[in-house]
PDB file as gemmi writes it, atoms N, CA and C in Angstrom:
CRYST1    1.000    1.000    1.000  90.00  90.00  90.00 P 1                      
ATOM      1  N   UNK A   1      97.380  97.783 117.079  1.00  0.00           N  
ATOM      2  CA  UNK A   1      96.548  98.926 117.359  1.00  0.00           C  
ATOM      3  C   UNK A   1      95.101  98.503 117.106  1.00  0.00           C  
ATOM      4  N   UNK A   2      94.260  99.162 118.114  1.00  0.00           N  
ATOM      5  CA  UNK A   2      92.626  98.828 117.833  1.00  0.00           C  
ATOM      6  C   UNK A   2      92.327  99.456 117.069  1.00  0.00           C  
ATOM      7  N   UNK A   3      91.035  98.856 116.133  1.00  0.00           N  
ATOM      8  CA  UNK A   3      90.388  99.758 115.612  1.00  0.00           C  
ATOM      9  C   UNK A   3      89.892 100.735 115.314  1.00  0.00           C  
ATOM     10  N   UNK A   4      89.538 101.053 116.714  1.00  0.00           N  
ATOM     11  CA  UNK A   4      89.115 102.075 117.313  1.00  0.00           C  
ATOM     12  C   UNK A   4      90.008 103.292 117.157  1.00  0.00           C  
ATOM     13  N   UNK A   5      91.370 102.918 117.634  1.00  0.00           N  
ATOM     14  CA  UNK A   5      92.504 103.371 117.742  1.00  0.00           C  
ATOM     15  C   UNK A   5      93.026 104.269 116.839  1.00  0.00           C  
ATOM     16  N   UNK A   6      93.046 103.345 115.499  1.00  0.00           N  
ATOM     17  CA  UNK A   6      93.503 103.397 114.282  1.00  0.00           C  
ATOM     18  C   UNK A   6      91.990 104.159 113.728  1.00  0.00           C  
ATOM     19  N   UNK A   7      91.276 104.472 113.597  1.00  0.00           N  
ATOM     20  CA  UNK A   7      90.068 105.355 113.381  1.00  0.00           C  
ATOM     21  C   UNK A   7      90.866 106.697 114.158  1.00  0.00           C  
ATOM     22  N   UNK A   8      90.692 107.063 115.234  1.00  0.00           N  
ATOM     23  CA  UNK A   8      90.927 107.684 115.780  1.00  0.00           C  
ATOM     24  C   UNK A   8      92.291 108.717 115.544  1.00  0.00           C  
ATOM     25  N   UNK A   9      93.242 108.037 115.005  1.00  0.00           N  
ATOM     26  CA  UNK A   9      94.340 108.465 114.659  1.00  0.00           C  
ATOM     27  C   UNK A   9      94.108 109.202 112.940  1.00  0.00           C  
ATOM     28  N   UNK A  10      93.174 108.286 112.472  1.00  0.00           N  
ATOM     29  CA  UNK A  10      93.124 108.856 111.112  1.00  0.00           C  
ATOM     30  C   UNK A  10      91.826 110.022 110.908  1.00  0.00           C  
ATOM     31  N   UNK A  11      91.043 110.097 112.560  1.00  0.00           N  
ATOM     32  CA  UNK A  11      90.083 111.388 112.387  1.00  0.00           C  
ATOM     33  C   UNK A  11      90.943 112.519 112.610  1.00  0.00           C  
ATOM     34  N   UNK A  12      92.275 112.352 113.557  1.00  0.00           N  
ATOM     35  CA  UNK A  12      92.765 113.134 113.967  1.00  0.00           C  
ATOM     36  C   UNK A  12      93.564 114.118 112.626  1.00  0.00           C  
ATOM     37  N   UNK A  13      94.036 113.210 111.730  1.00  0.00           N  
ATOM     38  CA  UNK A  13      94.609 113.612 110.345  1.00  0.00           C  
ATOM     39  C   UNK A  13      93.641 114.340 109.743  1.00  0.00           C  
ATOM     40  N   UNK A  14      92.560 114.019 109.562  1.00  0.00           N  
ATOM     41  CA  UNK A  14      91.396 114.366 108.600  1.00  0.00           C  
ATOM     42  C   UNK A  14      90.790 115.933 109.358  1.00  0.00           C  
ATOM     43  N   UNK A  15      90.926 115.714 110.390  1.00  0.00           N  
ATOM     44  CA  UNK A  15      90.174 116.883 110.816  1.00  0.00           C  
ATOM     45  C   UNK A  15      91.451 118.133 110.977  1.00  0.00           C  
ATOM     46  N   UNK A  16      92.357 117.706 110.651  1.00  0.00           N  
ATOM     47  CA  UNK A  16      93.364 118.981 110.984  1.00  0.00           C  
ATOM     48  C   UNK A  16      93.993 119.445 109.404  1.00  0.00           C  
ATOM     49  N   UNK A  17      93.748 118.817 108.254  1.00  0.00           N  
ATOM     50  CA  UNK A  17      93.757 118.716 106.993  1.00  0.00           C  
ATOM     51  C   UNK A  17      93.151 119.579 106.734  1.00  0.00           C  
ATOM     52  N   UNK A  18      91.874 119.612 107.070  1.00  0.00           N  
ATOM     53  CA  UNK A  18      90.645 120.115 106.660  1.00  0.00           C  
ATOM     54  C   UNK A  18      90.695 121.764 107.430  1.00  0.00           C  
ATOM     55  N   UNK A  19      90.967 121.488 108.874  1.00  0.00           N  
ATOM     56  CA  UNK A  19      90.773 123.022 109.564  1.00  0.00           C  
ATOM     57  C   UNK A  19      92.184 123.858 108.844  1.00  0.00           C  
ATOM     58  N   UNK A  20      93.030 123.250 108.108  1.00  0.00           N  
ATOM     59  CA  UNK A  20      94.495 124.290 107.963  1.00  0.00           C  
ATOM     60  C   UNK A  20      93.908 124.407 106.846  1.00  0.00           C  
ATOM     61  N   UNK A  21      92.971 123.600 105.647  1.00  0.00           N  
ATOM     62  CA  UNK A  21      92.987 124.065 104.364  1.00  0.00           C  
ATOM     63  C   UNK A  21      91.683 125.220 104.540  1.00  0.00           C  
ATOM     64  N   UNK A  22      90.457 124.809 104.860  1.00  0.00           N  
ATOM     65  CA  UNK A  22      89.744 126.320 105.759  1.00  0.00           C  
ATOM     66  C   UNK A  22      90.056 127.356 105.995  1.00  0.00           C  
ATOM     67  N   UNK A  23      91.448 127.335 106.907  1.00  0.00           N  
ATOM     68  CA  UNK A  23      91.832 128.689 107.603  1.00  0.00           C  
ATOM     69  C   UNK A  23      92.989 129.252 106.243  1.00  0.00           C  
ATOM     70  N   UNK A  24      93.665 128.601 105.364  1.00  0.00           N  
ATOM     71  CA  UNK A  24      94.027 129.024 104.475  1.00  0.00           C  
ATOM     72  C   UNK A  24      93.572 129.917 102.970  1.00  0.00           C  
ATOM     73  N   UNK A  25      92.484 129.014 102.624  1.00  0.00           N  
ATOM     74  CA  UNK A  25      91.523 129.410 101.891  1.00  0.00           C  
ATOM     75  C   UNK A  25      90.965 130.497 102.567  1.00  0.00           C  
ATOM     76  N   UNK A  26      90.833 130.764 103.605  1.00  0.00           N  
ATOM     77  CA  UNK A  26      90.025 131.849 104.018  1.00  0.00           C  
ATOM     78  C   UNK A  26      90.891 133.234 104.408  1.00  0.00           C  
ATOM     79  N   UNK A  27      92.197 132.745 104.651  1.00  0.00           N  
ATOM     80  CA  UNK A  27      93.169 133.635 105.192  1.00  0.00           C  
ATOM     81  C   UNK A  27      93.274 134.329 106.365  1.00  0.00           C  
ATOM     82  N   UNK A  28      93.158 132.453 107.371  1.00  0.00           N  
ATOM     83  CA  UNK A  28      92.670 133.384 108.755  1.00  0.00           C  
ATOM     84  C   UNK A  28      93.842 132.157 109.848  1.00  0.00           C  
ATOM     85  N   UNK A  29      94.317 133.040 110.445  1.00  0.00           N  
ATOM     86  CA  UNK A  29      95.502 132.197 111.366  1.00  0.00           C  
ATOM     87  C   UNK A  29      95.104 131.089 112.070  1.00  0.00           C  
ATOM     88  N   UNK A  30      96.252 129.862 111.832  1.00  0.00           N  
ATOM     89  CA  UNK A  30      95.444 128.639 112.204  1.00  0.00           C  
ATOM     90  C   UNK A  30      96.674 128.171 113.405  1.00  0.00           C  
ATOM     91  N   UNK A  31      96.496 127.291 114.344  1.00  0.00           N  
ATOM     92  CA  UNK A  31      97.346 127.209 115.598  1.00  0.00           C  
ATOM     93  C   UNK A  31      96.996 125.714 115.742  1.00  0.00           C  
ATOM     94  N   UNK A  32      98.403 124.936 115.262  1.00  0.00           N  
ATOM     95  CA  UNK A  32      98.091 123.556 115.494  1.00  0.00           C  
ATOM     96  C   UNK A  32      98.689 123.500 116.847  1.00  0.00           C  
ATOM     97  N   UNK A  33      98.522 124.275 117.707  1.00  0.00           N  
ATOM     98  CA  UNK A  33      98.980 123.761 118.932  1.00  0.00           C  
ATOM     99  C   UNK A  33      97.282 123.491 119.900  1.00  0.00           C  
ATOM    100  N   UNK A  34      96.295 123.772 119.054  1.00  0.00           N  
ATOM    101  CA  UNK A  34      94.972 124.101 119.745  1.00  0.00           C  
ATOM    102  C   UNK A  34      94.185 122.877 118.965  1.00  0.00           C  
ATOM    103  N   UNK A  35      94.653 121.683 119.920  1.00  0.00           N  
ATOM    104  CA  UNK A  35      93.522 120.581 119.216  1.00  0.00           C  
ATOM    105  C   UNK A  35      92.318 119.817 120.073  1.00  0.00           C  
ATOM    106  N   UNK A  36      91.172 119.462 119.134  1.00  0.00           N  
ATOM    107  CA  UNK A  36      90.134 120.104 119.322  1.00  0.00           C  
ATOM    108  C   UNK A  36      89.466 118.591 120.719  1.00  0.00           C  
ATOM    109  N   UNK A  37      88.809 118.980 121.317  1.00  0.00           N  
ATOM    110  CA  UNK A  37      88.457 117.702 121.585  1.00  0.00           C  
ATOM    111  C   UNK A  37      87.999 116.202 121.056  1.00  0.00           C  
ATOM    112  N   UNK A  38      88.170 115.185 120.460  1.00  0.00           N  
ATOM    113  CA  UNK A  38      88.003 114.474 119.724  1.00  0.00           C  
ATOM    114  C   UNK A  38      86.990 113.374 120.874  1.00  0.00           C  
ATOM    115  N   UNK A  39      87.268 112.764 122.149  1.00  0.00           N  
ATOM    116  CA  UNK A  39      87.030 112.100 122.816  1.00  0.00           C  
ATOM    117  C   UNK A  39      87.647 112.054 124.107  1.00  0.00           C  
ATOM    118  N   UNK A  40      86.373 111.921 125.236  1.00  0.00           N  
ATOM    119  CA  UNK A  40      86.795 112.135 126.640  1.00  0.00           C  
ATOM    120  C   UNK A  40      88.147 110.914 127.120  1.00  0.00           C  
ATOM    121  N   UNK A  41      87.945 109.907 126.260  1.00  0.00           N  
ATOM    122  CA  UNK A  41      88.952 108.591 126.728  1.00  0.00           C  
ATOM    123  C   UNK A  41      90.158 109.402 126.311  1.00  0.00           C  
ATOM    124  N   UNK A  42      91.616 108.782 127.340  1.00  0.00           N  
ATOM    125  CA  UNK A  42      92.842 109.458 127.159  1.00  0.00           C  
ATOM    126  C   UNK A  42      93.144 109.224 125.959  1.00  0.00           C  
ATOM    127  N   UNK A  43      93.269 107.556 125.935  1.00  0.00           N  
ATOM    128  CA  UNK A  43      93.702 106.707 124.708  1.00  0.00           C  
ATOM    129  C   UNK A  43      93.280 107.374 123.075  1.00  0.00           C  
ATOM    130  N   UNK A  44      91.998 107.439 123.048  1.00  0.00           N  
ATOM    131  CA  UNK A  44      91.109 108.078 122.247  1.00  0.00           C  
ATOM    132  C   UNK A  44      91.912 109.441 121.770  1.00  0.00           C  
ATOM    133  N   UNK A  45      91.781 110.163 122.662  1.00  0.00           N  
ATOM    134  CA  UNK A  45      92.276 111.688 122.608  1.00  0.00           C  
ATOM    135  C   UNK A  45      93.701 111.493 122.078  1.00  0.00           C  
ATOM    136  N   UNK A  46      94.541 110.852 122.905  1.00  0.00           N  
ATOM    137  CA  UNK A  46      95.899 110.765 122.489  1.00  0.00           C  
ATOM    138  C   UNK A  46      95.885 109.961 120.943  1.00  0.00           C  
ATOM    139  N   UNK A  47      95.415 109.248 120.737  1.00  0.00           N  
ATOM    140  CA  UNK A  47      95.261 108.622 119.105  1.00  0.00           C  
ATOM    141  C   UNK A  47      95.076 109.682 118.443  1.00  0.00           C  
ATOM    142  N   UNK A  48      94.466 110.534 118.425  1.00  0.00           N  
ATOM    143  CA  UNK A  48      93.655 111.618 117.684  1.00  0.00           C  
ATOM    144  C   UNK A  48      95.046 112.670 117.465  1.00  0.00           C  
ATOM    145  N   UNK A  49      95.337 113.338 118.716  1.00  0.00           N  
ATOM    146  CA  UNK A  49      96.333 113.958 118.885  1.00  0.00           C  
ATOM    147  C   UNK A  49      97.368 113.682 118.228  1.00  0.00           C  
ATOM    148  N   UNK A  50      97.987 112.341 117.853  1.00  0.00           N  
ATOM    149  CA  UNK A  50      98.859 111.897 117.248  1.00  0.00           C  
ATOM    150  C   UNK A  50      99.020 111.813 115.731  1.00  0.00           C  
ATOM    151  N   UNK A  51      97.680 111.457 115.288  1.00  0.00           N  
ATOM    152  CA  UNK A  51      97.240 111.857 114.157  1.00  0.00           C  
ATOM    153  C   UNK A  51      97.021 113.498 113.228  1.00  0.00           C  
ATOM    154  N   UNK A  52      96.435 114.381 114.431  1.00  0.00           N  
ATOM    155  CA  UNK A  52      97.116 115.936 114.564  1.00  0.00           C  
ATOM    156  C   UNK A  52      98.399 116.369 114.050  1.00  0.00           C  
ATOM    157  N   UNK A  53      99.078 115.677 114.948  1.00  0.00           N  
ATOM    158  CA  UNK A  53     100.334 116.666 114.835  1.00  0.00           C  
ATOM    159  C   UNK A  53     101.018 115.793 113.936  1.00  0.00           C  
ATOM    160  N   UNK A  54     100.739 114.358 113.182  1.00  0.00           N  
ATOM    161  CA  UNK A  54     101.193 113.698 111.680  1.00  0.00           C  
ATOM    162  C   UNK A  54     101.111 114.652 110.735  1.00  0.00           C  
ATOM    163  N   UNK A  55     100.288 115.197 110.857  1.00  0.00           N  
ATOM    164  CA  UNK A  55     100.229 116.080 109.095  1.00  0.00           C  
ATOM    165  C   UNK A  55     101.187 117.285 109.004  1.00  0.00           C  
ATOM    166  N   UNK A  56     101.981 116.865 107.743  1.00  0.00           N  
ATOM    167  CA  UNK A  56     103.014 117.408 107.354  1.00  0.00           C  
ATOM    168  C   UNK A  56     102.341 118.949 106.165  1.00  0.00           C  
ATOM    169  N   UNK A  57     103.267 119.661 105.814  1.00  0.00           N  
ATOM    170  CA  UNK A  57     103.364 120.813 105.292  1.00  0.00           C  
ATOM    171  C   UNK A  57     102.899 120.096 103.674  1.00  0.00           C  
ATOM    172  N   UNK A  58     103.417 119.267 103.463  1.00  0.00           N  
ATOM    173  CA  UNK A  58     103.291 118.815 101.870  1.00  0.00           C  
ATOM    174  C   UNK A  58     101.977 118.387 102.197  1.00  0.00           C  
ATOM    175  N   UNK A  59     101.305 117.254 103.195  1.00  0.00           N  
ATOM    176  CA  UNK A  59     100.059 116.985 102.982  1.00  0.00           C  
ATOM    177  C   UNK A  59      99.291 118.211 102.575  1.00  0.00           C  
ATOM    178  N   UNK A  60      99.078 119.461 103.782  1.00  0.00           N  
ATOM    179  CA  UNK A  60      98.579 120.246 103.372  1.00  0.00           C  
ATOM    180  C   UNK A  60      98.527 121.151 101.343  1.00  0.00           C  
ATOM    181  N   UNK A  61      99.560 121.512 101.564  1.00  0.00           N  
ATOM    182  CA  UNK A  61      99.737 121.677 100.351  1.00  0.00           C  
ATOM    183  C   UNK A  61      99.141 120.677  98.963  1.00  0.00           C  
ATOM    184  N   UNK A  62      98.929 119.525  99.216  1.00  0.00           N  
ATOM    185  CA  UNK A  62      98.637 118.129  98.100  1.00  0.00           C  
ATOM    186  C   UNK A  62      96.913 118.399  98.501  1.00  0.00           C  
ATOM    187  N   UNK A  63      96.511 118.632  99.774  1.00  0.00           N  
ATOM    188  CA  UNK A  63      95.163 119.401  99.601  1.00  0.00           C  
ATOM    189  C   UNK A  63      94.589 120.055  99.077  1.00  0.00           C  
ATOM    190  N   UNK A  64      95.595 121.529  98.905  1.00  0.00           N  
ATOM    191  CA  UNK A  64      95.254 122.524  98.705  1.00  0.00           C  
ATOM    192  C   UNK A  64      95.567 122.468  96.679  1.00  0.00           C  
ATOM    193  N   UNK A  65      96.089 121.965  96.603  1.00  0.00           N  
ATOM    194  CA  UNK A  65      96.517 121.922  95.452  1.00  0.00           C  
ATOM    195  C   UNK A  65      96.208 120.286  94.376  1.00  0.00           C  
ATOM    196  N   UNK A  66      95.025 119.638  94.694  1.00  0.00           N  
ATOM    197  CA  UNK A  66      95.280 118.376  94.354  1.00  0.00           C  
ATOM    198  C   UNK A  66      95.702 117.552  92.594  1.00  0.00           C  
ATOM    199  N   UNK A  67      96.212 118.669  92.024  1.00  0.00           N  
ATOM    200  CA  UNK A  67      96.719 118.290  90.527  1.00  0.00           C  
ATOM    201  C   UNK A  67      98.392 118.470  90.811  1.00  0.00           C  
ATOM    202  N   UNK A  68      98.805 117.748  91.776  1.00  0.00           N  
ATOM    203  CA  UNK A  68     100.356 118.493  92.297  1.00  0.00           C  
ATOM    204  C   UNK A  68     100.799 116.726  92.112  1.00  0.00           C  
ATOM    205  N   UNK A  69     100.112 115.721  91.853  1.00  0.00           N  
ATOM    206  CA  UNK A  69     100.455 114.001  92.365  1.00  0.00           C  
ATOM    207  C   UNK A  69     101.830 114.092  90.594  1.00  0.00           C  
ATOM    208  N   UNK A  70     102.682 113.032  91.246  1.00  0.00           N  
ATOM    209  CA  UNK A  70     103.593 112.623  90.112  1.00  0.00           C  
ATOM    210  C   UNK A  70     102.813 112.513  89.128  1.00  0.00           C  
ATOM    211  N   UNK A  71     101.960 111.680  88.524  1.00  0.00           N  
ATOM    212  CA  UNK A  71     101.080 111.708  87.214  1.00  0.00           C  
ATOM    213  C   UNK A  71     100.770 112.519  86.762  1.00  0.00           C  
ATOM    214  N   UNK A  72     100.162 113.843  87.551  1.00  0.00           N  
ATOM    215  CA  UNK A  72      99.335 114.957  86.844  1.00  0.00           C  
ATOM    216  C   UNK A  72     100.743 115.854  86.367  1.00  0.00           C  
ATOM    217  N   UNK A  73     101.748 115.720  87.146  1.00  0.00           N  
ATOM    218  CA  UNK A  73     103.000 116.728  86.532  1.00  0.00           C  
ATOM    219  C   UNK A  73     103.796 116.313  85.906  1.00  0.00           C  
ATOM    220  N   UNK A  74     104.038 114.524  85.870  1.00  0.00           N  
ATOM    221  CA  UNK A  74     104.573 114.510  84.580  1.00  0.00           C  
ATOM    222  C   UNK A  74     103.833 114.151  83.004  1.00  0.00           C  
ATOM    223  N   UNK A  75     102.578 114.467  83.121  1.00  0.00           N  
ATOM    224  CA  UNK A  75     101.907 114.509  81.967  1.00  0.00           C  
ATOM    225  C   UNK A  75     102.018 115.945  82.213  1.00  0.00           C  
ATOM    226  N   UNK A  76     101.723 117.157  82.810  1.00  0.00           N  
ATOM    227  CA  UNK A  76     102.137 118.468  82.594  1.00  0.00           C  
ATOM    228  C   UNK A  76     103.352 118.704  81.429  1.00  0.00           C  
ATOM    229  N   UNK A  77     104.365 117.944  82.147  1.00  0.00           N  
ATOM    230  CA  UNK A  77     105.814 118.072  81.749  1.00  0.00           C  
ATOM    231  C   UNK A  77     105.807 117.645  80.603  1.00  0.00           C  
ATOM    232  N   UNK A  78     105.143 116.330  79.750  1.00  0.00           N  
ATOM    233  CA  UNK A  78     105.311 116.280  78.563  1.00  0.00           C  
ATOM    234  C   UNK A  78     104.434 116.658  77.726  1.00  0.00           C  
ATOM    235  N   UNK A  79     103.175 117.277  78.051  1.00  0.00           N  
ATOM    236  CA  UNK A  79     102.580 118.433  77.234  1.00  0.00           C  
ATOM    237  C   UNK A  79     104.013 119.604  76.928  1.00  0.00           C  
ATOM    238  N   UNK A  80     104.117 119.876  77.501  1.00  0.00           N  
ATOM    239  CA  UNK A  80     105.214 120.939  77.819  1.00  0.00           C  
ATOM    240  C   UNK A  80     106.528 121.116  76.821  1.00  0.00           C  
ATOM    241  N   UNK A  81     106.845 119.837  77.002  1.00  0.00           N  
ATOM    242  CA  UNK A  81     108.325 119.277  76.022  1.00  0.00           C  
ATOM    243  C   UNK A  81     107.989 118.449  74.880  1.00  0.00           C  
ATOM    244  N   UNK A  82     106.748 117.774  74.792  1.00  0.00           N  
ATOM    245  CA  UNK A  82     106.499 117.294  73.467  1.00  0.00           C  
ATOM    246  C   UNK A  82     106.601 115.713  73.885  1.00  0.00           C  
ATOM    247  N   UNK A  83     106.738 115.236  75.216  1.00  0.00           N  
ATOM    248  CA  UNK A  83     107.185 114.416  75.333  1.00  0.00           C  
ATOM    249  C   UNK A  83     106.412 112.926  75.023  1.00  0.00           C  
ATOM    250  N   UNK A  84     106.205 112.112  73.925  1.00  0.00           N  
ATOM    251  CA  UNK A  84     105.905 111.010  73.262  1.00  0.00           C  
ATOM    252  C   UNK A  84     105.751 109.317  74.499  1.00  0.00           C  
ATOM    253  N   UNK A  85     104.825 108.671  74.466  1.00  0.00           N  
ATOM    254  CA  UNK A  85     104.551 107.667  74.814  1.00  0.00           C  
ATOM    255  C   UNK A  85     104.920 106.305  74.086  1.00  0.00           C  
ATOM    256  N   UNK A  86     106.245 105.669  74.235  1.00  0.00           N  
ATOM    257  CA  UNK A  86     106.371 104.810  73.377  1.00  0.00           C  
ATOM    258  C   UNK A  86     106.705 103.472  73.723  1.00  0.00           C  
TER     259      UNK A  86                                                      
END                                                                             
């Protein structure tokens, strides 16, 4: 994959991350079927697009929530239980 390509695929992630955590935070209906123009080239567009419709329900959520990573909850968990480092 080109560079270009691979950019393209990862604006496509970034920018649809960002518009679902927006429309969430704000509490306003979001439609990943409506993606946005990224670039007139097919290739371009379709990289982008692909990158779009990659982002999963948990990404969002690990956005919206970013103290949710294994580390931050299992140091939660042993605040919690007492749990010792040994």
């Amino acid at each position: 994959m080109g560079c270009n390509w691979e950019w393209s695929l990862n604006q496509g992630r970034i920018k649809r991350l960002n518009a679902e955590v927006l429309a969430r935070k704000n509490g306003q209906p979001f439609d990943a079927q409506k993606i946005p123009l990224h670039s007139h080239d097919g290739t371009m567009q379709s990289k982008f697009a692909h990158g779009w419709h990659s982002v999963t329900e948990t990404d969002i959520r690990r956005k919206l929530s970013p103290d949710n990573t294994y580390i931050d909850v299992r140091r939660r968990l042993a605040e919690k239980f007492g749990e010792r480092d040994e």
